[in-house]
C-alpha positions in Angstrom: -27.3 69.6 -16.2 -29.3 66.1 -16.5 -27.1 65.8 -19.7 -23.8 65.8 -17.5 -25.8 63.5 -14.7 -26.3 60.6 -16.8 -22.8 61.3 -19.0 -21.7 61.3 -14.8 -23.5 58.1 -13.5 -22.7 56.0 -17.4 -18.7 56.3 -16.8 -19.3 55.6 -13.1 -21.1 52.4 -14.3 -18.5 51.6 -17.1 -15.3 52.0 -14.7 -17.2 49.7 -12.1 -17.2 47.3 -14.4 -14.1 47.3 -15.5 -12.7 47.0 -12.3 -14.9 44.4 -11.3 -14.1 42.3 -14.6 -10.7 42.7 -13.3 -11.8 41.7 -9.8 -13.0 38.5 -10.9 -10.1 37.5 -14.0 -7.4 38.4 -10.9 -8.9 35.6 -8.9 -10.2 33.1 -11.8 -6.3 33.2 -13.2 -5.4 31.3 -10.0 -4.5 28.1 -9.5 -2.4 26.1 -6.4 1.0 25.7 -6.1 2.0 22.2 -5.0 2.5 21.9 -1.4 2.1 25.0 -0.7 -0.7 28.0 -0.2 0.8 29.8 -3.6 -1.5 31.8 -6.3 0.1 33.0 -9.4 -1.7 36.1 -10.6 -1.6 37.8 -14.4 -2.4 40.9 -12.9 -0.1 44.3 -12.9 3.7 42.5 -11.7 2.0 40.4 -9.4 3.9 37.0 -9.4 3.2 35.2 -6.4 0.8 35.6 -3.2 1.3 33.5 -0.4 -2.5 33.0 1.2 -1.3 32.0 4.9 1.2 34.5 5.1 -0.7 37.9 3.0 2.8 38.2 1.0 3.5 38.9 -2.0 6.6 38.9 -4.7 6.4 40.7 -7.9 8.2 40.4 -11.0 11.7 41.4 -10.4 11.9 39.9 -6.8 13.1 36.5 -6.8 12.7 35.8 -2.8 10.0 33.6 -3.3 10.7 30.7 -1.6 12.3 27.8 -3.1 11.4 24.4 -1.3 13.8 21.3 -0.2 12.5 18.6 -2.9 10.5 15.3 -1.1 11.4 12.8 -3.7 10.2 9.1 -4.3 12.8 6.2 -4.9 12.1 3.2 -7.2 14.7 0.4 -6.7 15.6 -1.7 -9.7 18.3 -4.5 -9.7 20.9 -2.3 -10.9 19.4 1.0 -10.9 17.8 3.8 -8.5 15.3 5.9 -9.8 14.6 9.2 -8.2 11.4 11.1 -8.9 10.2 14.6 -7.8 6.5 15.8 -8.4 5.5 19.5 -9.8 7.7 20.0 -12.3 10.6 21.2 -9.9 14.3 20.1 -10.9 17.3 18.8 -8.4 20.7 18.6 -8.4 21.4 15.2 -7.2 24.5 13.9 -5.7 25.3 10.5 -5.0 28.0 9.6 -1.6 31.1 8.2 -2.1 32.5 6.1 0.3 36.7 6.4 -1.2 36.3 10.8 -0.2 33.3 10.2 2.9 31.9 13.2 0.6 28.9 13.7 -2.1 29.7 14.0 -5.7 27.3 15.6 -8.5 25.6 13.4 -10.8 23.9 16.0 -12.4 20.1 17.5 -13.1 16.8 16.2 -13.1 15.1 15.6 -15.9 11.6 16.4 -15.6 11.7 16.0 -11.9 13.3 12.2 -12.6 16.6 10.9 -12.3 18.1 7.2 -12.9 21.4 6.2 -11.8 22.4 2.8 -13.8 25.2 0.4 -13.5 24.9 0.0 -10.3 25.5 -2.9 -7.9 22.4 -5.4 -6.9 21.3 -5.7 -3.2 24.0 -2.6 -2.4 23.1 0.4 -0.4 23.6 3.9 -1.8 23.0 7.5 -0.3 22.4 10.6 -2.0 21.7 14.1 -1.6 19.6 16.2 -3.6 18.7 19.8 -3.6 16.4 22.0 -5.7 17.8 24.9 -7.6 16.7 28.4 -9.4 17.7 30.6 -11.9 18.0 34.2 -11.2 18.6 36.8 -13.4 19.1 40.7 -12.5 20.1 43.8 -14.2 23.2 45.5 -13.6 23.1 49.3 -14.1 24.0 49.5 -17.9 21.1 46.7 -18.3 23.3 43.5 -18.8 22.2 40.4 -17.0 23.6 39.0 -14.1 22.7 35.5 -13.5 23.2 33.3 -10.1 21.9 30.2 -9.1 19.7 29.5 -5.7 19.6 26.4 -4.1 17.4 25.1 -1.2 18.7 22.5 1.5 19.6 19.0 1.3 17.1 16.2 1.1 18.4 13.0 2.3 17.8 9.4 0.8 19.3 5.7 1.6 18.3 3.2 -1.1 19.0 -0.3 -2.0 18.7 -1.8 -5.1 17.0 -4.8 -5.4 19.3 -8.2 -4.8 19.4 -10.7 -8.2 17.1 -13.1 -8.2 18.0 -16.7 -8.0 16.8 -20.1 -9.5 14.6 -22.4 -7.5 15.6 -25.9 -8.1 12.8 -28.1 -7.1 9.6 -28.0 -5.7 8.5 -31.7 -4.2 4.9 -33.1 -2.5 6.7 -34.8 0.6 3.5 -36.0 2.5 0.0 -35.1 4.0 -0.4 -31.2 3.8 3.5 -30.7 3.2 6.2 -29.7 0.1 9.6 -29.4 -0.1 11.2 -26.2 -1.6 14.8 -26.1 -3.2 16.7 -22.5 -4.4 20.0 -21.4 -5.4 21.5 -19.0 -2.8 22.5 -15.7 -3.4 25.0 -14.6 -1.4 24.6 -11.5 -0.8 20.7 -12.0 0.7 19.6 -11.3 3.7 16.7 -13.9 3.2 14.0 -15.7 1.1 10.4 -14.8 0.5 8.9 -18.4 -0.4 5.9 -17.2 -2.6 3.2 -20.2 -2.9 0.2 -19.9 -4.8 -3.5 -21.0 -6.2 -2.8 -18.6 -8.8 -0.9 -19.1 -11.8 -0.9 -15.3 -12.2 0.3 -14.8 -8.3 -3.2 -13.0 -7.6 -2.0 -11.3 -4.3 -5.6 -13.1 -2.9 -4.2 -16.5 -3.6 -0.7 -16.2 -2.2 0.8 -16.7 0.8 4.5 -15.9 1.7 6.6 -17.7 4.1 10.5 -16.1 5.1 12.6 -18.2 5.7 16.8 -16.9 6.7 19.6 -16.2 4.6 21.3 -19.1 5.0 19.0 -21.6 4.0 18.6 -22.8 0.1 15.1 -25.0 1.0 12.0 -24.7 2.9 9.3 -27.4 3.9 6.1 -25.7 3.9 3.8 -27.6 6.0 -0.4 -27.2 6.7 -1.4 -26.8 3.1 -5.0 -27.5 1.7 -4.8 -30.2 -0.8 -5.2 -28.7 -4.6 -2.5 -27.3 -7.4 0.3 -24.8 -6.3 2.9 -23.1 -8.0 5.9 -21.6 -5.8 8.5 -19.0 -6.5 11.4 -17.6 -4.6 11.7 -13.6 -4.0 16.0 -13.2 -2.2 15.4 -9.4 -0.1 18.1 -7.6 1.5 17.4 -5.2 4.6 18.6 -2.1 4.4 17.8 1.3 6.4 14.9 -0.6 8.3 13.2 -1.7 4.6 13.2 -5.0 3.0 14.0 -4.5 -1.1 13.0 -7.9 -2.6 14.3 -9.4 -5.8 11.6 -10.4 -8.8 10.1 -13.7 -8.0 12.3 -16.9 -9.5 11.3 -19.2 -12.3 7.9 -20.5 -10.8 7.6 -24.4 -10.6 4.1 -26.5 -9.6 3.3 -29.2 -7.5 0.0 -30.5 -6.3 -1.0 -31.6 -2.8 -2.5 -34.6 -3.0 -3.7 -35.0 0.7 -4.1 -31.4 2.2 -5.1 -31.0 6.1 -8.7 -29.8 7.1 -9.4 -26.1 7.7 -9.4 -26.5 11.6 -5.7 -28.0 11.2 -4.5 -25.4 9.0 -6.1 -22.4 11.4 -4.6 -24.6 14.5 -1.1 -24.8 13.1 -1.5 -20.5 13.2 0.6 -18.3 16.1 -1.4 -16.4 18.2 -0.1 -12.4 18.3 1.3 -11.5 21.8 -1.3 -9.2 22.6 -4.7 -11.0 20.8 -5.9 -12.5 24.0 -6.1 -8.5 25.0 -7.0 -7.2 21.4 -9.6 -9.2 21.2 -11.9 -8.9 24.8 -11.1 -4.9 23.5 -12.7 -5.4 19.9 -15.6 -7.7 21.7 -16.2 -5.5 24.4 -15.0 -7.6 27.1 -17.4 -10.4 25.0 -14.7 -13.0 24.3 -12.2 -14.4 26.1 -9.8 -16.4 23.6 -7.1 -17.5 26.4 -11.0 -19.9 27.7 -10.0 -22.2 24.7 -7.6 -25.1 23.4 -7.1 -24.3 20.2 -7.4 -21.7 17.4 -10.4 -23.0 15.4 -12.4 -22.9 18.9 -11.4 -19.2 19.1 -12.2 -18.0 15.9 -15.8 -20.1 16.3 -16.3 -17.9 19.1 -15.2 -14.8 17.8 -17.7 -15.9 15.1 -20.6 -17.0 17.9 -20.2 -13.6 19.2 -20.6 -11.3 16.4 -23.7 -13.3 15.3 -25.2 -13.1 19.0 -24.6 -9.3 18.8 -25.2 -8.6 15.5 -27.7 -6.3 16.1 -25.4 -4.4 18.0 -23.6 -3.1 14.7 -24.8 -0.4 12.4 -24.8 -2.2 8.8 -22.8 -5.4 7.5 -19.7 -3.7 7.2 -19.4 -2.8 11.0 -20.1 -6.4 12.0 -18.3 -8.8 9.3 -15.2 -5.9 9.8 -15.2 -6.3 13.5 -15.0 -10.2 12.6 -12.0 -9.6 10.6 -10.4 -7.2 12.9 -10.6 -10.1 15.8 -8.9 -12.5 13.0 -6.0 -9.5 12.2 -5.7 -8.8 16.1 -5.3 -13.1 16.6 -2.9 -14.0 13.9 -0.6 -10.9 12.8 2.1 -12.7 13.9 5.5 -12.4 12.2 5.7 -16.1 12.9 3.0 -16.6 10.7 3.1 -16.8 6.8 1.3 -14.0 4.6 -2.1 -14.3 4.1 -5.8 -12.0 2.6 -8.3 -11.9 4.3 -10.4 -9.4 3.1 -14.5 -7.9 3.2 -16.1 -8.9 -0.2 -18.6 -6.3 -1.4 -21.7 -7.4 -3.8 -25.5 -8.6 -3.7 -27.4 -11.6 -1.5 -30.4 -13.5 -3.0 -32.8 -14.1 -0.4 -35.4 -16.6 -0.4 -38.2 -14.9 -2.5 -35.4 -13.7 -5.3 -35.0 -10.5 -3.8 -30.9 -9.1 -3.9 -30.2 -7.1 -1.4 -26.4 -5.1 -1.3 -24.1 -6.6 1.8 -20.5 -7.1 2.8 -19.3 -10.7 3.9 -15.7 -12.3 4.9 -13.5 -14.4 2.8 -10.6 -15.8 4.8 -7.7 -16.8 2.0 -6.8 -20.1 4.1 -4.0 -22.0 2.6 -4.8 -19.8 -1.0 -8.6 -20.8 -0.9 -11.1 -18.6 -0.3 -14.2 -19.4 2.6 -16.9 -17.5 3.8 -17.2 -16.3 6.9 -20.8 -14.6 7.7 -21.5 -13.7 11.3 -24.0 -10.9 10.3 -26.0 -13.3 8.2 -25.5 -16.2 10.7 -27.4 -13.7 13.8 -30.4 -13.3 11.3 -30.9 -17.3 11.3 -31.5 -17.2 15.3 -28.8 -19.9 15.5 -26.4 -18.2 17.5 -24.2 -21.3 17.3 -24.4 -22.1 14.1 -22.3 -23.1 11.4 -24.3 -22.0 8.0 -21.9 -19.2 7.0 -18.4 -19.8 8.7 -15.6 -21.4 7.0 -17.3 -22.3 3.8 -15.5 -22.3 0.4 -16.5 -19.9 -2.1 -16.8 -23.5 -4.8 -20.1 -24.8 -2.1 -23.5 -24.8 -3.3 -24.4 -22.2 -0.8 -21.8 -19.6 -1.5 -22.8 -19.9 -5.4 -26.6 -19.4 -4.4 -26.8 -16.5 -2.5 -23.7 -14.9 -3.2 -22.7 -12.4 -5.8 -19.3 -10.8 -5.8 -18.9 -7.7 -6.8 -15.5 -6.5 -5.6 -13.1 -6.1 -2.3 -14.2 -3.6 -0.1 -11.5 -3.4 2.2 -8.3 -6.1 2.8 -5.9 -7.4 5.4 -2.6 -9.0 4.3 -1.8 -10.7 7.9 1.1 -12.1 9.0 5.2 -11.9 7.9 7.8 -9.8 9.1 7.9 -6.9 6.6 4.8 -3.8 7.3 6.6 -1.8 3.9 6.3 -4.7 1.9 2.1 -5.3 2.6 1.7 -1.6 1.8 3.3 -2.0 -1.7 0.1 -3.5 -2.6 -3.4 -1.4 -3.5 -5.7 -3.8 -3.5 -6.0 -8.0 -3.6 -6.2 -8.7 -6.8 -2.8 -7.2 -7.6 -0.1 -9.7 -8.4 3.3 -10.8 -6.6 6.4 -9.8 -9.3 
């Protein structure tokens, strides 16, 4: 009898186990499906188990759901490429205006598709839908085999317009150049690209648009220093700007630039920044009290220093300076310009570094500091130790040690789509 208990109680134990083992390999063979609350299970005909629902699908039922595809579009001079994520292929379809129907272009190749010889700055539609194989058993066991398609997915996508050759680039007087291009017909205007940067550093550049019928530009309120300039054509198309690669780049140097306070006076103020602004502040500043830009910024700047105990940390101050900046000048009016929070170290007086975010204002391609944290710690709520001074001064190269950008603005132009197509600062205009 105590023979047959323990035989008893050892197979209970051994059958727990097993199951248990099995417990654990059903959910450890998991993993999730894109998009979507989907397990797929090596367990018994399991297939798929849909978490947010309880369903299942086994082996021989094919009603799992097949999804619409979401794809991305890359635009190329004469070429689309469309690209779906997940492994999941599409039957794409292109529109053609002759029939006012879609015509098959044909499958997906892992989840990417390019359609070549196509026509620069030209708008195309297409349709694409995702597909499955299915394959049943008739009663003799032969295979029957259908296809199942989701819906339509939708896409309007321009290819990028030819780029064109600029002509001349010429130092006309104090602060100003003169820009030349070939036009492109078929444009539906210019991206005048002007830069500190021989490799375009996005930091360094600022872009001024300019219409479709012009071939030249005069770009006025520049720092003095060496430039180099290059032409981007972009054609609008389904409420998105698709620009050309840049032209051949020429250089020019500006022998007699305009002062900083010039350059942030010659600036459009944003239709709401008067409002923006006494919101960001708190009521604290009133821009609309002052002549001119510079004085509004050196107030924005008075203020954040006055209250900079008022802020958490670095970040929430010198940010709250740059958002007054982005609320002042994102004006369409305005050419493109960084102005970004720089991350690093600060040296204090005794040697000490100490980890802390400042400003650097991109004016005219040049970079300046702008410190209204630092400037409250002096006392000197009026001061001028830390605002608008270039990163090449003795005091910048002292205390200052740049590690990276912690956070950027591109402010100003006419295109939202275009400012997004860029990760960080120190990427480069193509």
């Amino acid at each position: 009898m105590k023979k047959a208990l323990i035989l008893f109680i050892s197979v209970t134990c051994i059958v727990s186990m097993i199951f248990s083992s099995s417990a654990v390999a059903f959910a450890s063979d998991s993993f999730v499906f894109e998009d979507a609350d989907y397990d797929i299970y090596d367990n018994d005909d399991v297939l798929w188990y849909e978490e947010s629902t309880d369903d299942y699908w086994y082996e021989d039922d094919y009603n799992y759901p097949i999804y619409t595809p979401d794809l991305e579009t890359k635009s190329q001079e004469n070429s689309i490429t469309l690209i779906g994520y997940g492994g999941n292929e599409y039957e794409l379809s292109i529109y053609n205006d002759a029939t006012g129907s879609y015509d098959v272009l044909g499958v997906s190749n892992n989840g990417k598709y390019t359609v070549n010889g196509l026509k620069s700055g030209k708008s195309y539609k297409f349709a694409a839908r995702a597909f499955r194989e299915n394959t049943t058993y008739d009663e003799f066991n032969n295979p029957i085999t259908s296809i199942e398609y989701s819906d339509y997915s939708y896409y309007t996508v321009c290819t990028k317009p030819a780029s064109v050759t600029l002509k001349s680039v010429k130092y006309s007087s104090p602060g100003k150049i003169t820009v030349k291009w070939k036009k492109n017909g078929s444009a539906d205007g210019y991206a005048v690209v002007f830069s500190r940067s021989k490799s375009f550093k996005r930091e360094a550049c600022i872009v001024l648009n300019v219409g479709a019928n012009k071939t030249c530009a005069t770009i006025s309120n520049l720092l003095d220093g060496k430039y180099y300039i290059a032409v981007k054509p972009y054609v609008s198309s389904n409420d998105e700007l698709y620009y050309a690669s840049k032209s051949n780049v020429k250089s020019v140097t500006v022998k007699k630039g305009v002062t900083v306070s010039k350059h942030i006076n010659s600036l459009k103020l944003s239709k709401d920044a008067v409002k923006a602004v006494k919101s960001i502040t708190k009521n604290g500043v009133n821009i609309s009290k002052y002549k001119n830009n510079y004085d509004r910024v050196k107030a924005v700047y008075d203020w954040h220093a006055k209250h900079f105990k008022d802020f958490r940390d670095c970040v929430e101050c010198n940010s709250s300076f740059n958002n007054c900046i982005e609320a002042m000048f994102d004006n369409e009016k305005n050419p493109e310009f960084i102005l970004e929070l720089e991350a690093g170290d600060v040296r204090n007086n005794d040697g000490s570094q100490v980890i802390h975010k400042w400003s650097i204002w991109y004016i005219s391609g040049k970079p300046f500091l702008f410190d209204p944290r630092l400037q409250g710690y002096t006392g000197n709520f009026k001061g001028t130790l830390y605002f608008a001074k270039p990163k090449t001064s003795s005091l910048y190269k002292r205390m200052y040690i740049p590690q990276y950008a912690y956070f950027y603005y591109i402010i100003g132009g006419i295109d939202e789509a275009y400012k997004n197509n860029y990760t960080n600062s120190k990427d480069k205009i193509k």
